[in-house]
Structures are given as structure tokens and as C-alpha cells.
PASEBA-1860 file (N, C-alpha, C; in nm, 3 decimals):
! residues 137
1> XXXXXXXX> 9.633/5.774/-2.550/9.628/5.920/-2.549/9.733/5.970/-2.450 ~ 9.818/6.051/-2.508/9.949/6.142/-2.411/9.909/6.284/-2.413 ~ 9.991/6.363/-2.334/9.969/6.467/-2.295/10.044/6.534/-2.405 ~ 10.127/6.498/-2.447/10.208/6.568/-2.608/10.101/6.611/-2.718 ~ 9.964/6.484/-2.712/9.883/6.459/-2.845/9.775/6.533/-2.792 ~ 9.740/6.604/-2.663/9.647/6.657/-2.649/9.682/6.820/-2.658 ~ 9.594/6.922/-2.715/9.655/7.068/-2.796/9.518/7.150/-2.722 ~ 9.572/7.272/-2.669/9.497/7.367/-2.652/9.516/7.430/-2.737
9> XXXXXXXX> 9.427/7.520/-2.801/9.407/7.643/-2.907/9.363/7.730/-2.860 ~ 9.423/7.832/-2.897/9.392/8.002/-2.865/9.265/8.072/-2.924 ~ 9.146/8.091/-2.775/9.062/8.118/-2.872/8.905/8.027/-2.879 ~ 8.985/7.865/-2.868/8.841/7.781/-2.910/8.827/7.733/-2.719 ~ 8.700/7.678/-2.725/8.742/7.620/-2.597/8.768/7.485/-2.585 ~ 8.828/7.402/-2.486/8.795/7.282/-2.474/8.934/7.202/-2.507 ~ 9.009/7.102/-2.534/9.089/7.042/-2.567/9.064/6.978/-2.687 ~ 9.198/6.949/-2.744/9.150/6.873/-2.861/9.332/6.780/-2.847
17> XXXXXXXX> 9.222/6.634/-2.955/9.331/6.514/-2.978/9.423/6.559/-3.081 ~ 9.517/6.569/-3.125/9.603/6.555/-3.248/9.564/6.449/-3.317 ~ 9.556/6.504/-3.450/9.531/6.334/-3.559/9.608/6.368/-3.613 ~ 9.640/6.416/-3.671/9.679/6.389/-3.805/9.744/6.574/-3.873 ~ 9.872/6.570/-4.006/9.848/6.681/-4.051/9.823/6.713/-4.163 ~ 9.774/6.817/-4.191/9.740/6.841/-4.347/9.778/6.947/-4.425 ~ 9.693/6.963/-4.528/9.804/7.058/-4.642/9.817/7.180/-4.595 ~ 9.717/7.268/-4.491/9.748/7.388/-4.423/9.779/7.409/-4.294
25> XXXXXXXX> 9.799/7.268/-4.185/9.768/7.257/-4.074/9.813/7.155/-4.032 ~ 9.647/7.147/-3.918/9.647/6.991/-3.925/9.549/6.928/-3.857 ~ 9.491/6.845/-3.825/9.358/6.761/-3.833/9.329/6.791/-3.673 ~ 9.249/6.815/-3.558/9.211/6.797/-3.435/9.063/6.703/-3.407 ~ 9.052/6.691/-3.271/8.910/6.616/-3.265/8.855/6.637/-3.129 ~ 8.795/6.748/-3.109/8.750/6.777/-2.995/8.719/6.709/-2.865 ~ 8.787/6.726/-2.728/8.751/6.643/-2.643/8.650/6.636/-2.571 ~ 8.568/6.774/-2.637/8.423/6.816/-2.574/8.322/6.745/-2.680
33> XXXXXXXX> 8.321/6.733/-2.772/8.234/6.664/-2.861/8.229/6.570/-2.972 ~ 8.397/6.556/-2.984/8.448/6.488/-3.091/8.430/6.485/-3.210 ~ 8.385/6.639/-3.231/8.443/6.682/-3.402/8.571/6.695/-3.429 ~ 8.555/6.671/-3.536/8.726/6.656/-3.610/8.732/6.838/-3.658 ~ 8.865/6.831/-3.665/8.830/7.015/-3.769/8.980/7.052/-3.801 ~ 9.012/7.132/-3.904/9.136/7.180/-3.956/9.213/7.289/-3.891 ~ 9.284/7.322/-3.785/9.350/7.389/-3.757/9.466/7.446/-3.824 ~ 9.469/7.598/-3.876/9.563/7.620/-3.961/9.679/7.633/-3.929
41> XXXXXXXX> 9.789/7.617/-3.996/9.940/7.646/-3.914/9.961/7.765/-3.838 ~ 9.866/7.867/-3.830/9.887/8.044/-3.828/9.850/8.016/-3.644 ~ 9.777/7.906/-3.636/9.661/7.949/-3.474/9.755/7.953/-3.358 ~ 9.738/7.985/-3.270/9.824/7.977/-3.151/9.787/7.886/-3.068 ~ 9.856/7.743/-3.058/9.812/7.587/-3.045/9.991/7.576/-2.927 ~ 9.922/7.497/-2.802/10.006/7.424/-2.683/9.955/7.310/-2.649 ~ 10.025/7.237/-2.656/10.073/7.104/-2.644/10.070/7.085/-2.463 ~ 10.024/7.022/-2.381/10.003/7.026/-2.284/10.104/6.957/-2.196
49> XXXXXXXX> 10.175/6.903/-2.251/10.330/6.813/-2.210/10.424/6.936/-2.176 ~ 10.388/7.080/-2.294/10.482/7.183/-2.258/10.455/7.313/-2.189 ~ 10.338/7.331/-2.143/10.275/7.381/-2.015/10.325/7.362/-1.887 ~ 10.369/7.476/-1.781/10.413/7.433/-1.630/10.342/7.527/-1.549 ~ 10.342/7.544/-1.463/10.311/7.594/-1.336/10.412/7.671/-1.229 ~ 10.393/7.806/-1.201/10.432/7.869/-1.113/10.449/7.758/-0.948 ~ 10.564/7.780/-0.940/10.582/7.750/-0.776/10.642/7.833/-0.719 ~ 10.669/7.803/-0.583/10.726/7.893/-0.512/10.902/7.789/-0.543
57> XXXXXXXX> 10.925/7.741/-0.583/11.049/7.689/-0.606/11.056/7.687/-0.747 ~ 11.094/7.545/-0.829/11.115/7.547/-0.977/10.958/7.548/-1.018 ~ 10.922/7.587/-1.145/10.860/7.554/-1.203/10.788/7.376/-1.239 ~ 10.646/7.375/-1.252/10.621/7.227/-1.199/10.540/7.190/-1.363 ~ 10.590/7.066/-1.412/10.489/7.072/-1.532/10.331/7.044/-1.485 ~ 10.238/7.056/-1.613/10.128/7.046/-1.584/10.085/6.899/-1.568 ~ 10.170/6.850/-1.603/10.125/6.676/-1.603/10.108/6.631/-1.452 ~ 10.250/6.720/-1.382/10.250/6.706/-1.227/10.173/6.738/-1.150
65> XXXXXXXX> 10.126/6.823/-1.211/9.964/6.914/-1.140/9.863/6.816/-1.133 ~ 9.809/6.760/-1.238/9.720/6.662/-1.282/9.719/6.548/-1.216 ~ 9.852/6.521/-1.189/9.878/6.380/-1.081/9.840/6.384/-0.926 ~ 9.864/6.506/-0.909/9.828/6.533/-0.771/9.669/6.575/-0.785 ~ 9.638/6.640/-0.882/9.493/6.584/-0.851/9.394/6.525/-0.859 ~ 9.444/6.422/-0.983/9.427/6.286/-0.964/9.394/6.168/-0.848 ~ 9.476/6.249/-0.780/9.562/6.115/-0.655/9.431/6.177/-0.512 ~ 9.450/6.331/-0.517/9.381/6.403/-0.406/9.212/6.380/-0.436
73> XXXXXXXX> 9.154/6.381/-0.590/9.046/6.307/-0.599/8.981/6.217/-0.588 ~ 9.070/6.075/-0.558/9.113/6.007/-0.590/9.051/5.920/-0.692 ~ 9.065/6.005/-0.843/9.063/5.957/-0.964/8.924/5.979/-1.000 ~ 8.834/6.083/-0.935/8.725/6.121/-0.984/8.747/6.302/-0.986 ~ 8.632/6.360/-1.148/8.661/6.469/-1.177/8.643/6.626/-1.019 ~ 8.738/6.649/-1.088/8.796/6.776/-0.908/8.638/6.880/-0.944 ~ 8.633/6.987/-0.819/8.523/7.056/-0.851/8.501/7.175/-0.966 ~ 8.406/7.207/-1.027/8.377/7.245/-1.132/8.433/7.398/-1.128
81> XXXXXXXX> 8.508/7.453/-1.225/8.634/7.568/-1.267/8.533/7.687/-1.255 ~ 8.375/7.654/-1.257/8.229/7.774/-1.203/8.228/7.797/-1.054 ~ 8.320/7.757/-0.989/8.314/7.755/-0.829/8.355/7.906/-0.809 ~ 8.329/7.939/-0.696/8.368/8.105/-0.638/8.510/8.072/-0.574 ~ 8.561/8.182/-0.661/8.729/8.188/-0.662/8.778/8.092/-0.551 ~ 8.747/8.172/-0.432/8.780/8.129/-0.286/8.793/7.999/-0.241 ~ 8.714/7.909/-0.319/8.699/7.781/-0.334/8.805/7.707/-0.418 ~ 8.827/7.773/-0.563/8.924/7.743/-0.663/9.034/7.723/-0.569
89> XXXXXXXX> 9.078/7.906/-0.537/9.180/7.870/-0.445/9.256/7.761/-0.389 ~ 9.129/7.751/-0.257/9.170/7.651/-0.120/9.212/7.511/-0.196 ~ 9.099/7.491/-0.277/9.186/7.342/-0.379/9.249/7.339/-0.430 ~ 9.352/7.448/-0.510/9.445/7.399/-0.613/9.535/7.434/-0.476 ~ 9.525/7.524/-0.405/9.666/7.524/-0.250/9.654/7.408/-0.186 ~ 9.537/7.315/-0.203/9.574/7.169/-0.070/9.596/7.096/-0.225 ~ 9.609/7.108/-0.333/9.662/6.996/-0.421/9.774/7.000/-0.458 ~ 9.823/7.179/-0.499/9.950/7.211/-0.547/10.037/7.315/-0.375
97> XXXXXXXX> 10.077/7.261/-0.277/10.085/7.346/-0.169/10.171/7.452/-0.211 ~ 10.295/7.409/-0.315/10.386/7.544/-0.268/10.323/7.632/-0.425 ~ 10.228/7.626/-0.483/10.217/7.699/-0.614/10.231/7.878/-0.540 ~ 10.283/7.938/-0.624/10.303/8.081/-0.622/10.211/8.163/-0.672 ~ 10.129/8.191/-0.552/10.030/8.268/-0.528/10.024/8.401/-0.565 ~ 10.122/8.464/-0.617/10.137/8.602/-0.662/10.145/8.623/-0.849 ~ 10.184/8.494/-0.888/10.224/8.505/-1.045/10.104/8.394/-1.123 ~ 10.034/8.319/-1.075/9.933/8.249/-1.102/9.781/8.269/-1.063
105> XXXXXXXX> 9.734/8.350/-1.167/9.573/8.355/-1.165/9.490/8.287/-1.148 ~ 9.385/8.334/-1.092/9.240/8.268/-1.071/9.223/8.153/-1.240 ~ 9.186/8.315/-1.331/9.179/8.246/-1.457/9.285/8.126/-1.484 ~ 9.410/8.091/-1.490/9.480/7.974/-1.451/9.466/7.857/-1.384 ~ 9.415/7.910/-1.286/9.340/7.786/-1.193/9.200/7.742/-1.273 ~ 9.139/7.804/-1.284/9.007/7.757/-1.364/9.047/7.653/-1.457 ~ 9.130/7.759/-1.571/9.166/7.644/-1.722/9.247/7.528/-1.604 ~ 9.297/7.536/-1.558/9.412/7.407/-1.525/9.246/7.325/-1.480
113> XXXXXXXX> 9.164/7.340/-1.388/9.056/7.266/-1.344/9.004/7.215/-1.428 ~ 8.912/7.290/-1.536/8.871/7.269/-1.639/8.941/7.181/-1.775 ~ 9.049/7.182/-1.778/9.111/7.102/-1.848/9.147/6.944/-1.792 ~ 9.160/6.946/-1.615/9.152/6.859/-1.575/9.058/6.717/-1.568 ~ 8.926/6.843/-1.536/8.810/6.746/-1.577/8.762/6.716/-1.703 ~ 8.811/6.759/-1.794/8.798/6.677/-1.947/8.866/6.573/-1.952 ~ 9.011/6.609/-1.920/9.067/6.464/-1.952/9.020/6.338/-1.851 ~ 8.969/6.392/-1.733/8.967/6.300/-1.678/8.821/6.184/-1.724
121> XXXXXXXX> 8.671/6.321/-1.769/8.593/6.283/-1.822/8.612/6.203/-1.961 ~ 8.741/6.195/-2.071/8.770/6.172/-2.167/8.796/6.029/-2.156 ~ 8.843/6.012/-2.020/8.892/5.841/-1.960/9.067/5.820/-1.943 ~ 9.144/5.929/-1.925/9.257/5.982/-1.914/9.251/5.940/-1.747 ~ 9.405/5.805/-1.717/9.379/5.812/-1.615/9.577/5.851/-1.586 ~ 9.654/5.855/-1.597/9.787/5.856/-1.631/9.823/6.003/-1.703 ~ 9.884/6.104/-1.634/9.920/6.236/-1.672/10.133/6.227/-1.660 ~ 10.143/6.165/-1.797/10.302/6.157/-1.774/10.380/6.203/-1.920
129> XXXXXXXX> 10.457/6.228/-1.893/10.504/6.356/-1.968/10.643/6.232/-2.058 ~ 10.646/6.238/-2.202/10.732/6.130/-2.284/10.868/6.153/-2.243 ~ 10.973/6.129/-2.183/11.089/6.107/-2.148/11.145/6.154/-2.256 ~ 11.261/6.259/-2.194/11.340/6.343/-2.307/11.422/6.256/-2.363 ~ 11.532/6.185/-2.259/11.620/6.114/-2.334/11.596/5.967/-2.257 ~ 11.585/5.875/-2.362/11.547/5.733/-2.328/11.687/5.696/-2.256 ~ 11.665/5.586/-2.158/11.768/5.530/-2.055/11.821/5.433/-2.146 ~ 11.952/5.431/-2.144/12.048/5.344/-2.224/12.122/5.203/-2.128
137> X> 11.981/5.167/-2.054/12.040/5.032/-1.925/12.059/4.928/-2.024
END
């Protein structure tokens, strides 16, 4: 499982696997319960490889996010995205220090949490993003 094959949808909650595509769409499988279901070509569907994060410098992908809190958990799920803001906060600032506090929402922090602890509950231990152009050594 990669971060390319895992798809947020606009709308549903929860993550879903990529399977497969089909005659209007294409196949998903929930990472909350593992139904399969048809997503139509029309939905508004992200790929989580192409997701980033506000910093106070460049922009950081989300995979990078995930690693650091991975590493700051160390490899058990971070606290639950139902926490009082203030809390959200202080953890995604001691995981992500320079994130940009003015252009990145609470609601942001939540989904980034909440998406965290699925994958991590899913058995996702590796958040790395497929190499644009392969090394020609």
C-alpha cells in the first residue's frame, strides 16, 4: 500500500484503497470498513502523494508530515482529531515546527490527524512518496 493508491473523496469520510477502474469510474475499498464501492469519474477524489502542507518556508508534502509523526509517536496512532483545538495545535507545532500558522486550519489539522491514524491503524508503517524521476546509476 502507497500513498499514490490511497484517495480521499469529497464528501465521504475516511480513506479509501484504489483497486481497480471501471466503466464509469473506478473501484475503492474503504479504510474504515473495507467496503468496496464505485466512485464515479464526476467526484472530487485526492490522491494523498499529491497533498502538501503550509510552512513557513516551502511547502511540505503530506507524506513528510506523516513521517514526523510517525517517528514523534513513535509508530503508535497520534491523539484523537476530537481533542480541543488547543491540544491539536501544540501537537501538530512540536511535530510539524515551522507549519504556517496563519494559512492552515484547525479543520486541516484534524483531517491530517485523522487520516494519520487510519493509516497507521490500517498497518501503514512507511509514508513515502514514488520518485518522480528514477536514478539512472
Amino acid at each position: 500500500m502507497e500513498l499514490k493508491d490511497i484517495l480521499a473523496i469529497s464528501g465521504q469520510p475516511g480513506l479509501f484503497l484504489y483497486i481497480a477502474h471501471s466503466r464509469n469510474g473506478f473501484i475503492v475499498e474503504s479504510l474504515l470498513d473495507g467496503r468496496r464501492s464505485n466512485v464515479p469519474a464526476s467526484a472530487k477524489v485526492s490522491a494523498l502523494s499529491e497533498i502538501s502542507m503550509y510552512t513557513e518556508g516551502e511547502d511540505i508534502p503530506l507524506a513528510e508530515v506523516f513521517t514526523k509523526m510517525y517517528a514523534y509517536t513513535e509508530g503508535k496512532a497520534a491523539l484523537s482529531h476530537k481533542e480541543a483545538d488547543s491540544k491539536l495545535k501544540e501537537f501538530f507545532g512540536a511535530v510539524v515546527t515551522d507549519y504556517d500558522r496563519e494559512r492552515v486550519r484547525v479543520s486541516d489539522i484534524k483531517k491530517a490527524i485523522s487520516w494519520f491514524n487510519l493509516l497507521v491503524g490500517a498497518g501503514m508503517t512507511e509514508f513515502t512518496l514514488p520518485d518522480e524521476e528514477p536514478s539512472e546509476e
